[in-house]
C-alpha positions as CSV (number, residue, x, y, z in Angstrom):
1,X,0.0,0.0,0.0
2,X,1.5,3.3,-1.1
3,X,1.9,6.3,1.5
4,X,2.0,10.0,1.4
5,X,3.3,10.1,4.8
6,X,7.0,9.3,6.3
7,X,9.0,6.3,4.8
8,X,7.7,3.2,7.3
9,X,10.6,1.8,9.4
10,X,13.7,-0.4,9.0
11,X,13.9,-2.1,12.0
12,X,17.0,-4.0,13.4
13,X,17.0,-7.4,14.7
14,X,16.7,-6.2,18.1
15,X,14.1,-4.1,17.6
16,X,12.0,-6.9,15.9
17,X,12.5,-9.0,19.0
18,X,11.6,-6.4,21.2
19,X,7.9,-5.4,19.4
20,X,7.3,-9.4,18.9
21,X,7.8,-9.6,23.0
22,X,5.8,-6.4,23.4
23,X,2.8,-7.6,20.7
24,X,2.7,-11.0,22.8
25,X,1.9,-8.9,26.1
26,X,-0.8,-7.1,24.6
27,X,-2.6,-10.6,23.2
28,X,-2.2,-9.0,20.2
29,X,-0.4,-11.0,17.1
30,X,2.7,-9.1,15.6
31,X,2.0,-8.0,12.2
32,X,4.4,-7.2,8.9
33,X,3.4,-3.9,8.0
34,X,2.8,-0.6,10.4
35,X,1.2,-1.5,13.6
36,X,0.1,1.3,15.6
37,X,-1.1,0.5,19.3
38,X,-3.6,2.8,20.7
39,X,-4.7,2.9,24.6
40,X,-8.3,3.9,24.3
41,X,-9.2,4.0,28.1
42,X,-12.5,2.1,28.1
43,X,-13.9,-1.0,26.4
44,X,-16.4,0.9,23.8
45,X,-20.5,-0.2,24.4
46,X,-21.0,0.1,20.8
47,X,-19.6,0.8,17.4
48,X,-22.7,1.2,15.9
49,X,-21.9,5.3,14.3
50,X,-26.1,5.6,15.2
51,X,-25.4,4.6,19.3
52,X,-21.9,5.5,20.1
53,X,-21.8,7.7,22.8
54,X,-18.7,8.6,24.9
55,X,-15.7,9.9,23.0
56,X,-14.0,6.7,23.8
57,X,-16.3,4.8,21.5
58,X,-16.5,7.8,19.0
59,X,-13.0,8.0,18.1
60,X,-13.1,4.7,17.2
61,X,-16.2,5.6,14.6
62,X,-14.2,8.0,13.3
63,X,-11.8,5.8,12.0
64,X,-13.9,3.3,10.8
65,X,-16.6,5.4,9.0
66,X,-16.3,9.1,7.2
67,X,-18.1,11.5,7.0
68,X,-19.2,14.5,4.7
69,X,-16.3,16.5,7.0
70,X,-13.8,14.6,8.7
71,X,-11.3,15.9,11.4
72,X,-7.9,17.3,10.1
73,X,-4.9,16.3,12.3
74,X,-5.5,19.1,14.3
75,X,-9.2,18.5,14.9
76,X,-10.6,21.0,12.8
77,X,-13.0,19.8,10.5
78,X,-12.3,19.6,6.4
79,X,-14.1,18.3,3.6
80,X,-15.0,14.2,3.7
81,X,-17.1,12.1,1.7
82,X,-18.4,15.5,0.5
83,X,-15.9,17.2,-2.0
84,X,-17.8,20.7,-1.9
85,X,-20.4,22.4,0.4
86,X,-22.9,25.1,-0.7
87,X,-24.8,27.3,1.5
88,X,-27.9,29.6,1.2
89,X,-28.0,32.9,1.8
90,X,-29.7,32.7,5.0
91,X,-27.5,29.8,5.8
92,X,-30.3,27.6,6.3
93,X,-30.1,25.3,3.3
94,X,-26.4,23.2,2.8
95,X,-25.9,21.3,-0.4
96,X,-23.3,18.5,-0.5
97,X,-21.8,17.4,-3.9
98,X,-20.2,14.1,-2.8
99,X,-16.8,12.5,-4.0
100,X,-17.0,8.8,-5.8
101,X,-16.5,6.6,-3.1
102,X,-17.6,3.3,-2.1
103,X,-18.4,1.1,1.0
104,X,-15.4,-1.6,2.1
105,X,-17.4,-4.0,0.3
106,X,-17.4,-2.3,-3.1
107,X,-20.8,-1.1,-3.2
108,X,-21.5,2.7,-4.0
109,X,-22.0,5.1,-1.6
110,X,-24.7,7.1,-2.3
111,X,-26.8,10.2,-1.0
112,X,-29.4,7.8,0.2
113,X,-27.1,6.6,2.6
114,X,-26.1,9.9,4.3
115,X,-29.8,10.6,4.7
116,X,-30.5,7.1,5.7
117,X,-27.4,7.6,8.3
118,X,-29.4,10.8,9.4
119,X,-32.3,9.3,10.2
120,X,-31.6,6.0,11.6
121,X,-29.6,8.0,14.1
122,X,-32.8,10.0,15.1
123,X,-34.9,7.4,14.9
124,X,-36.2,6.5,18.1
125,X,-36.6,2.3,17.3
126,X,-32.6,2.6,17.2
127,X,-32.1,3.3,20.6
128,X,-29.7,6.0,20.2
129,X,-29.4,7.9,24.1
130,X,-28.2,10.9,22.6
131,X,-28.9,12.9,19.2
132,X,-28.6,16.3,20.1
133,X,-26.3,17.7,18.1
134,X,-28.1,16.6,15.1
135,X,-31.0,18.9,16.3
136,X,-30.3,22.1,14.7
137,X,-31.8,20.0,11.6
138,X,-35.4,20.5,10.8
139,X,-37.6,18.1,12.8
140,X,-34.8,16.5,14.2
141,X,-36.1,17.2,18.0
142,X,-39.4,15.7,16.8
143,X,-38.2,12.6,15.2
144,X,-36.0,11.7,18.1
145,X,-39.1,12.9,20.4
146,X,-41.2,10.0,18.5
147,X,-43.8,12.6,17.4
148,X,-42.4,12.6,13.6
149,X,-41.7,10.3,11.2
150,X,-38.2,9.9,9.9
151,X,-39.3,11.0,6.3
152,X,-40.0,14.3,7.8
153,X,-36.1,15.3,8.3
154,X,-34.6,18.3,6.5
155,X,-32.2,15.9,4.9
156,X,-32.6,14.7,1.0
157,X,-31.3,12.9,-1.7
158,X,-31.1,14.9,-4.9
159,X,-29.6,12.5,-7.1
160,X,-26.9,9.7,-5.8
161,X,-23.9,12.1,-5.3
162,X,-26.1,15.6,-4.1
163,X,-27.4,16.0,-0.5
164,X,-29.8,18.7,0.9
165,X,-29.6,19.4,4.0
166,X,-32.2,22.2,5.8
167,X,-31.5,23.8,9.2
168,X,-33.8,25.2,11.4
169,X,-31.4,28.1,12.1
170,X,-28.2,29.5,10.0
171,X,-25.9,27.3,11.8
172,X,-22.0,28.1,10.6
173,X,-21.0,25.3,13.1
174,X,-22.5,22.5,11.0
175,X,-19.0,20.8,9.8
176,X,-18.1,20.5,13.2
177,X,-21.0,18.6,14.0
178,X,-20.9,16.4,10.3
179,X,-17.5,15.4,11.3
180,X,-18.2,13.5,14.3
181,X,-22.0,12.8,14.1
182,X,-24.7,11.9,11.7
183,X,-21.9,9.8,9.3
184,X,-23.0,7.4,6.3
185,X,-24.6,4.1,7.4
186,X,-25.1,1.2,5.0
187,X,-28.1,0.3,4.2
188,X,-28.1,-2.8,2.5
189,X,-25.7,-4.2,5.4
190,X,-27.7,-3.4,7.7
191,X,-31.2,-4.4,6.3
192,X,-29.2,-7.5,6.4
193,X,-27.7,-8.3,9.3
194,X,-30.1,-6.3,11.7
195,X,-28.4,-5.7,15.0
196,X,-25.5,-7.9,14.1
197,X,-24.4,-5.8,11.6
198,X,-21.5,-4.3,13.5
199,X,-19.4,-7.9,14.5
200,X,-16.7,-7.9,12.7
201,X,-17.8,-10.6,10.0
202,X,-20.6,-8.5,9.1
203,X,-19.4,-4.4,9.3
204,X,-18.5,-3.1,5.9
205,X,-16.5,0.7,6.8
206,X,-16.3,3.9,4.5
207,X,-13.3,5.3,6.7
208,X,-9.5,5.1,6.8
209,X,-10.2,1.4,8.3
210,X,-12.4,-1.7,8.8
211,X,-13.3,-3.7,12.2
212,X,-10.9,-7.0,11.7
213,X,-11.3,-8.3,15.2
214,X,-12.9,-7.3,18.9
215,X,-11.9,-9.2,21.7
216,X,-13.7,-7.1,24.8
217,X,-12.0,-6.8,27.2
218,X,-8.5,-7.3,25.5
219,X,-8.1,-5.3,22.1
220,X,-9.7,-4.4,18.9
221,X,-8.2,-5.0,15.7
222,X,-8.2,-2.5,12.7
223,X,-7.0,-2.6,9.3
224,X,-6.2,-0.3,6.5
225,X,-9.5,-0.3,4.2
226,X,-8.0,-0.3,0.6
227,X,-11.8,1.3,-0.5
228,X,-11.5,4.7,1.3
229,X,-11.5,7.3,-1.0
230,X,-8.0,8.8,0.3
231,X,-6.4,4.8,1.3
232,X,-2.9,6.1,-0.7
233,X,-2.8,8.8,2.2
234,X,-2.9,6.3,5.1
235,X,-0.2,5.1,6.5
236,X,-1.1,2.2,9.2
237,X,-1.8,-1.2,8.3
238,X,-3.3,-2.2,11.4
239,X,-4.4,-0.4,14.2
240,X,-4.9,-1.5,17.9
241,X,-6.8,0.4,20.3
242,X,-6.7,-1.2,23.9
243,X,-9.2,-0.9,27.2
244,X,-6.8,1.3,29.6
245,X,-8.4,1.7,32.5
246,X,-5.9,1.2,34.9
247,X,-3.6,4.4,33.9
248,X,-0.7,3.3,35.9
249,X,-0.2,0.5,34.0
250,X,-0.9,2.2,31.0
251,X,1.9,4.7,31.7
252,X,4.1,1.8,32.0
253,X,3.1,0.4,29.2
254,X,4.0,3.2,26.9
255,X,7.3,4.0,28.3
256,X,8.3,-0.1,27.7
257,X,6.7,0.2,24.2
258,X,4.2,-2.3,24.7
259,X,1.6,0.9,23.6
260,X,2.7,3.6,21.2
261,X,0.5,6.1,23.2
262,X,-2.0,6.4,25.6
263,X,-4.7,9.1,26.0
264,X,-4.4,10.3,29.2
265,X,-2.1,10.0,32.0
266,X,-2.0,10.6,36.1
267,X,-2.1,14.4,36.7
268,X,-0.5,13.4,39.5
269,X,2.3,11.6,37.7
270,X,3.2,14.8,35.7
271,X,6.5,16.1,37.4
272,X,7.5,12.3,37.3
273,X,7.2,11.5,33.4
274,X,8.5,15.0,32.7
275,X,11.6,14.3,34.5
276,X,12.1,10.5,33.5
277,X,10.4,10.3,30.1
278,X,9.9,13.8,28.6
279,X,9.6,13.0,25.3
280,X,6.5,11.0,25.8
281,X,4.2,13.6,27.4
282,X,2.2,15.9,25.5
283,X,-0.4,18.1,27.5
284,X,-2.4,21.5,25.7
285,X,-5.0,22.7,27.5
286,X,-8.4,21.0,27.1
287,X,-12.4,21.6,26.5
288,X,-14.1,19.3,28.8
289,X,-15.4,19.6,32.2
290,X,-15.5,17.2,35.1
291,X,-18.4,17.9,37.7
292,X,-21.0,16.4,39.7
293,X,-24.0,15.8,38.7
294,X,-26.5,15.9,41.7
295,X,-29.7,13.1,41.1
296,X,-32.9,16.3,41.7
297,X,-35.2,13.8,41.9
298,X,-33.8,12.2,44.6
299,X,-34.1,13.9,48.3
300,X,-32.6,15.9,49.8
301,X,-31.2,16.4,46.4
302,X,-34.4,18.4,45.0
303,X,-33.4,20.7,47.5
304,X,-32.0,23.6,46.2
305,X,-30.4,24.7,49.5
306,X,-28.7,21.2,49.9
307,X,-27.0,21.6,46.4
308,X,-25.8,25.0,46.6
309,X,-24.3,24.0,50.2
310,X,-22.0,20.8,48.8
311,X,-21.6,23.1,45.4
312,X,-20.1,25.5,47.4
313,X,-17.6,23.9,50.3
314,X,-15.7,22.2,46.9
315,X,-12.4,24.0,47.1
316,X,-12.0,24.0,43.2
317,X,-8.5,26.0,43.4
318,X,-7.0,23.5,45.7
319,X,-7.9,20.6,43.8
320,X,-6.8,22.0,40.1
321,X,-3.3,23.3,41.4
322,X,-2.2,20.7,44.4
323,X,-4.4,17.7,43.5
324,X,-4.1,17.4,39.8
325,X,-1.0,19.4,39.6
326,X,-1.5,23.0,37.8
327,X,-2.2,22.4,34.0
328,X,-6.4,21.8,34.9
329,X,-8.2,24.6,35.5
330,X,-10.7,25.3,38.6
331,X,-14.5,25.6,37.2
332,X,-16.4,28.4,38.1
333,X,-19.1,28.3,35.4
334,X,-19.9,25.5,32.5
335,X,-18.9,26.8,29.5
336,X,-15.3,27.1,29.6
337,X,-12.4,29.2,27.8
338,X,-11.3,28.8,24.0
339,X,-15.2,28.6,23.3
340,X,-16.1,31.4,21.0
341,X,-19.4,33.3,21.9
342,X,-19.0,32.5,25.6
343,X,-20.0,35.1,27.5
344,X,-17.5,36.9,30.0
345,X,-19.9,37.7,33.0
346,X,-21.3,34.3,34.3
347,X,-19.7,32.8,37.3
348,X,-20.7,31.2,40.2
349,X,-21.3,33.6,43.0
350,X,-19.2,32.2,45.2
351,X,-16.4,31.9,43.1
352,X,-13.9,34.5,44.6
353,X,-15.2,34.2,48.9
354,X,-12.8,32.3,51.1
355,X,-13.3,28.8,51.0
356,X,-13.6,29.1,55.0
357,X,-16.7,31.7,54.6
358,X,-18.6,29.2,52.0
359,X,-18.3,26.4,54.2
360,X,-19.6,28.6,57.2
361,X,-22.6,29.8,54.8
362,X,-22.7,25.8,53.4
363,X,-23.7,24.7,57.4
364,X,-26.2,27.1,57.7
365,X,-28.2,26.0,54.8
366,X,-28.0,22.7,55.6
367,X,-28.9,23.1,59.0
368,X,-32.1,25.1,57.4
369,X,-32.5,22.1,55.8
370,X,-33.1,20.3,58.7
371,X,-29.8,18.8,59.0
372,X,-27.5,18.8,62.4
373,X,-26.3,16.5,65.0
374,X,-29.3,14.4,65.7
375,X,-30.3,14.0,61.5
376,X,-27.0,14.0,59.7
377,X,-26.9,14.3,55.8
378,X,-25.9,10.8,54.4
379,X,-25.2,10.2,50.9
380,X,-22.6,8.7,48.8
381,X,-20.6,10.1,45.3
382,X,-20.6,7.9,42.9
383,X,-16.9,8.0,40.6
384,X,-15.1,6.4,37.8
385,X,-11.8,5.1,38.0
386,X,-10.4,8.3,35.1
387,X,-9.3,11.4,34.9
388,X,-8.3,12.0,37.9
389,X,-11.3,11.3,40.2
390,X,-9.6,8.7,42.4
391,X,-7.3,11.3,43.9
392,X,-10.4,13.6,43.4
393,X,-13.5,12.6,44.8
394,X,-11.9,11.4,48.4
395,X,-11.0,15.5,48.5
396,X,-14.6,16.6,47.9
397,X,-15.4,14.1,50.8
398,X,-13.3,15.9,52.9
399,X,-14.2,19.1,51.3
400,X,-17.7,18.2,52.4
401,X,-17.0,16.4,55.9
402,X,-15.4,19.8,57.2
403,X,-18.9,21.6,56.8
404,X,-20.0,19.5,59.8
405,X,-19.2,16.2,61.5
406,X,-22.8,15.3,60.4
407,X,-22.1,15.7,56.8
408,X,-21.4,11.9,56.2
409,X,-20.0,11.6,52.5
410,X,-19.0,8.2,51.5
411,X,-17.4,7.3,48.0
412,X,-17.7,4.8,45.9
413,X,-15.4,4.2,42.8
414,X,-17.7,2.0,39.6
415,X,-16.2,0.7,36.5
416,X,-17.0,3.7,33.8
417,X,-19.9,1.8,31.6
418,X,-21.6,0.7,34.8
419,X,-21.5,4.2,36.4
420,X,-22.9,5.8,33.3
421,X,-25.2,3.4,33.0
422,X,-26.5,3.5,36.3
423,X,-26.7,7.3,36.1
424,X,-29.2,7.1,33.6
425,X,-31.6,5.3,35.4
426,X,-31.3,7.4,37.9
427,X,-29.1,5.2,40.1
428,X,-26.9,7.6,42.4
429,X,-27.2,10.5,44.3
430,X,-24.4,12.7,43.4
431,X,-22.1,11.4,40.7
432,X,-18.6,12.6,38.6
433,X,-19.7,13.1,35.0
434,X,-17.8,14.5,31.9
435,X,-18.7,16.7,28.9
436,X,-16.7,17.5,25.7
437,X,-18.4,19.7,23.1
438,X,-19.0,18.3,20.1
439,X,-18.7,21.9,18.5
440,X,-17.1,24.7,19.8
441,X,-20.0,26.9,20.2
442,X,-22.0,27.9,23.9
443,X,-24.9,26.2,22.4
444,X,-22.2,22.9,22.9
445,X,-22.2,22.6,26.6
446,X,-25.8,24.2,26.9
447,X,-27.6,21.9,25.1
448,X,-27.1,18.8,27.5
449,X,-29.9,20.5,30.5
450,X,-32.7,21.1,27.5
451,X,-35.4,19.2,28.5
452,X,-35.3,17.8,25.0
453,X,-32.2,16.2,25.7
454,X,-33.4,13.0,26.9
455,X,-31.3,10.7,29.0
456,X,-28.1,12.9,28.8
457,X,-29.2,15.2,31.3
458,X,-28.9,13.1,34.4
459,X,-29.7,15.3,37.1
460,X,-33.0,15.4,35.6
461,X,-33.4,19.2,36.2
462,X,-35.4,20.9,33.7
463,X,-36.7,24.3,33.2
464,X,-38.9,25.6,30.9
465,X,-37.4,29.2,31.0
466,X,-33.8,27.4,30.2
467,X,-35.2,25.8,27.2
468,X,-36.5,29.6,26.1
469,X,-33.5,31.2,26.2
470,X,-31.2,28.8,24.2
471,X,-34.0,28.2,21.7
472,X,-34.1,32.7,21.4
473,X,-30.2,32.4,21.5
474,X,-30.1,29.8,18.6
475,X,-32.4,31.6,16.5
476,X,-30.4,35.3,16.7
477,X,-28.6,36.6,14.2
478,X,-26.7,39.1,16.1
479,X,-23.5,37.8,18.1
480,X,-23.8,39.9,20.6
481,X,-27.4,38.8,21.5
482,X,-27.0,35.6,21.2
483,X,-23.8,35.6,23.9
484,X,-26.1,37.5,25.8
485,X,-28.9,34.8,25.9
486,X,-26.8,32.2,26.0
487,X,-24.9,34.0,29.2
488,X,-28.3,34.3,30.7
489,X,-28.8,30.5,30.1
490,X,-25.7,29.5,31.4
491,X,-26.0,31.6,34.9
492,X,-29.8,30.6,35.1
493,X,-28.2,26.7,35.2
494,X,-25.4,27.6,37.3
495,X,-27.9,29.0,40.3
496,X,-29.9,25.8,40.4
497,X,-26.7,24.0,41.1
498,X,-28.3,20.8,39.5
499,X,-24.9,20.1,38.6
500,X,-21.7,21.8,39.7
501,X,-18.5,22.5,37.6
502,X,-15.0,21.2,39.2
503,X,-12.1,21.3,37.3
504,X,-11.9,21.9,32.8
505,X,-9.5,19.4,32.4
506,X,-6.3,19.5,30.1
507,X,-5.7,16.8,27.4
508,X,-3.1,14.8,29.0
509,X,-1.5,12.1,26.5
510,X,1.5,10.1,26.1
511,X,2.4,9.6,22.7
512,X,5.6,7.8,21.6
513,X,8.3,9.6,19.6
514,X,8.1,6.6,17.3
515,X,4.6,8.3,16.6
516,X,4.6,10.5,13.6
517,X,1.4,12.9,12.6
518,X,-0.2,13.6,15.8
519,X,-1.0,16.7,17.2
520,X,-2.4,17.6,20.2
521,X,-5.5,19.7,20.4
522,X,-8.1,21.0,22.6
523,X,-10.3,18.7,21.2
524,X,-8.6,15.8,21.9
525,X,-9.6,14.3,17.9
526,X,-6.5,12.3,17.2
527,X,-7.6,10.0,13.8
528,X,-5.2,7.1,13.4
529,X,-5.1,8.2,9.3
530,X,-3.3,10.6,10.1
531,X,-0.7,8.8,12.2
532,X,2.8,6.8,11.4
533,X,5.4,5.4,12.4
534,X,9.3,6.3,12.8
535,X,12.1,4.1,13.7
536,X,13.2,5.9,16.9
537,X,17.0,3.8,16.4
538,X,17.7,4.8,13.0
């Protein structure tokens, strides 16, 4: 397979003997062309483009199927499957004039299958716990509400290489959104198989790879698809991407060479690896945001009073500098910097009293509350074993104990699929959560406490006012309006402490120098087309 990208390595006889020794740890089999071995954090629920859900799971997509824009190596989204985009003057109607390209198994790739991608992923029979960034689409609330049919999206086939697509608002954020959501799925594989058409006998890819293996709980196995329309730019034969939920070990595992990189790493292990293995770390500051998300419908947790008073005793400053180690940032609001159209005056009230005065002010509401000696507030937080939270969460405890001896936090650490999927039902009380805007817009974060948005919003807090103003803000014109509504949503969310901001977290990764094409961003979109491989003895 020809490459644009760096001449593939030469190894030496020792080198061969030490990737064979590392392959066999992994369970993975040693292959002849460019390997590159991923650690993806967690084992991915689905790989189904329509269900995928956490960004774990939707890089993975990525690879495997294109879209009408796909991610440059930077993260910034570029033409895909679509080789030109035409927009209305109102900015409401986009026309895609798509590129000759073809499924993995040789069939055409046609229009009908972007808008059959578009709907399936709407469509509520699919199951799909989280469509909202589809929603600027007309009647794309209302299909995934049930109270539409599919036919009725603003999304047509013109002919088999022209797609219409209609907004409900001029949305100049659209490629961001196309690049990660809403890809291509293939009909006539699907229509076969049913549910079983993502195993790996079955899947047939339009991206830089197909699905060759998945052994859960061990690896999943890519290779180069020879069909995608730019297969002379890839360079990777194979690709592994590993569960790495134990971080230690992952850290280990990159600096022996058993993984060519890792996507996160111990804050706390910074100073360490940038003493002993500098070459490894990369770091850039990030746009996600860890916080608690407190269960409303669950007493005392529909109390207002109770929120704001554990919202508030969470020493944010302390955690982001001494705990995680400088490069996070403490979260005073939701929507966090490097997000255009964020509005400058929203912060939590608090932000800037002593943390000894906000725990002072936290007891009194809680003892209006009815709590005290002879009633004491139990409750446990719920965290996953990432990002952090283990050295975390035992600090909000703490955090929380010193408001009064009666405030009895417990913690409880549960694997990352089971605590999300408990969340959903509603099974916790307060619980570490995570959100990464899928486009870098307000109306990114924001959209997550609509009441439209389903089982995302876990804190099942809703507001009717809240779902006025970001409707008003999506529908100005003006900028300055619109950061003004979208301001007023944010602070309107922020008082009713349904959830509360802790830390915007950097993008910590350890990347091999034998790793060629990667570049960090904000974003933390890191496609393995883009990526190769160096010999690092040469």
């Amino acid at each position: 397979m020809t490459s644009s990208n760096p001449a593939r390595p030469t190894a030496g006889l020792l080198f061969l003997l030490a990737v064979v020794t590392a392959l066999a740890a992994c369970g993975a089999p040693a292959d002849e062309g460019v390997s590159i071995h991923r650690g993806n954090r967690l084992e991915p629920g689905s790989l189904d483009p329509a269900t995928a859900l956490i960004m774990d799971e939707r890089t993975l997509v990525a690879d495997l199927f294109a879209g009408l824009y796909e991610p440059t190596a930077a993260g910034t989204p570029k033409l895909g499957l679509a080789e030109r985009a035409d927009t209305s003057e109102d900015g409401r109607v986009w026309t895609f004039t798509l590129r000759e390209a073809s499924w993995s198994d040789g069939v055409a790739l046609t229009a009908d299958d972007v808008v059959f991608g578009l709907q399936r992923t709407l469509d509520p029979a699919t199951g799909n716990q989280y469509a909202a960034p589809l929603f600027p689409i007309v009647n794309a609330s209302q299909i995934y509400a049930g109270e539409l049919p599919v036919s009725a999206l603003g999304a047509r086939a013109i002919d088999d290489r022209t797609v219409e697509i209609t907004v409900a608002y001029p949305t100049p954020y659209l490629p961001s959104i196309l690049m990660y959501w809403g890809q291509p799925q293939p009909r006539h594989v699907i229509a076969e198989h049913g549910a079983a058409w993502v195993r790996p006998q079955h899947m047939v890819t339009s991206g830089a790879f197909t699905l060759a293996a998945w052994r859960t709980g061990n690896f999943i196995h890519l290779t180069a698809n020879p069909r995608f329309y730019e297969a002379d730019q890839v360079c990777a034969d194979d690709v592994y991407f590993y569960p790495t939920v134990d971080t230690a070990s992952a850290e280990r595992r990159v600096r022996g060479g058993e993984l060519d990189l890792n996507i996160e790493f111990n804050a706390a292990n910074t100073e360490f690896l940038l003493e002993t293995a500098p070459e490894l770390v990369r770091t850039v500051p990030g746009v996600s945001t860890r916080s608690l998300d407190f269960n409303t419908a669950s007493p005392p947790f529909d109390n207002l009073d109770v929120r704001r008073a554990l919202a508030m005793a969470i020493d944010r400053r302390f955690i982001a500098n001494d705990i995680l180690g400088g490069d996070d940032i403490p979260a005073f609001r939701q929507v966090p910097a490097g997000i255009p159209g964020r509005a400058d005056a929203v912060r939590l009230d608090y932000a800037d009293r002593p943390i000894e005065e906000r725990r002072a002010e936290a007891r009194a509401l809680l003892e209006a509350a009815g709590f005290g000696p002879d009633n004491p507030l139990r409750f446990t937080l719920y965290y996953q074993p990432a990002a952090g939270w283990p050295r975390v969460a035992p600090v909000i405890q703490q955090d929380w104990r010193l408001i009064a001896p009666w405030v009895e936090a417990e913690v409880a650490v549960r694997d990352s699929q089971i605590h999300y999927a408990a969340m959903r039902v509603g099974d916790f009380q307060i619980a570490t959560t995570a959100w990464i805007p899928d486009f870098l817009d307000p109306y990114g974060i924001l959209l997550q406490w609509e009441t439209r948005a389903g089982e995302i919003n876990n804190t099942g807090w809703t507001d009717p006012a809240y779902d006025a103003l970001t409707e008003a803000a999506l529908h100005t014109v003006d900028p300055q309006r619109r950061m003004a509504l979208f301001g007023e949503a944010e602070q309107m969310f922020l008082d009713a402490h349904a959830n509360s901001p802790v830390f915007f977290e950097a993008n910590r990764m350890l990347v091999s120098p034998r790793i060629t094409g990667w570049v960090t961003n904000p974003p933390g979109i890191n496609q393995s087309r883009w990526l190769c491989v160096v010999d690092a003895t040469e």
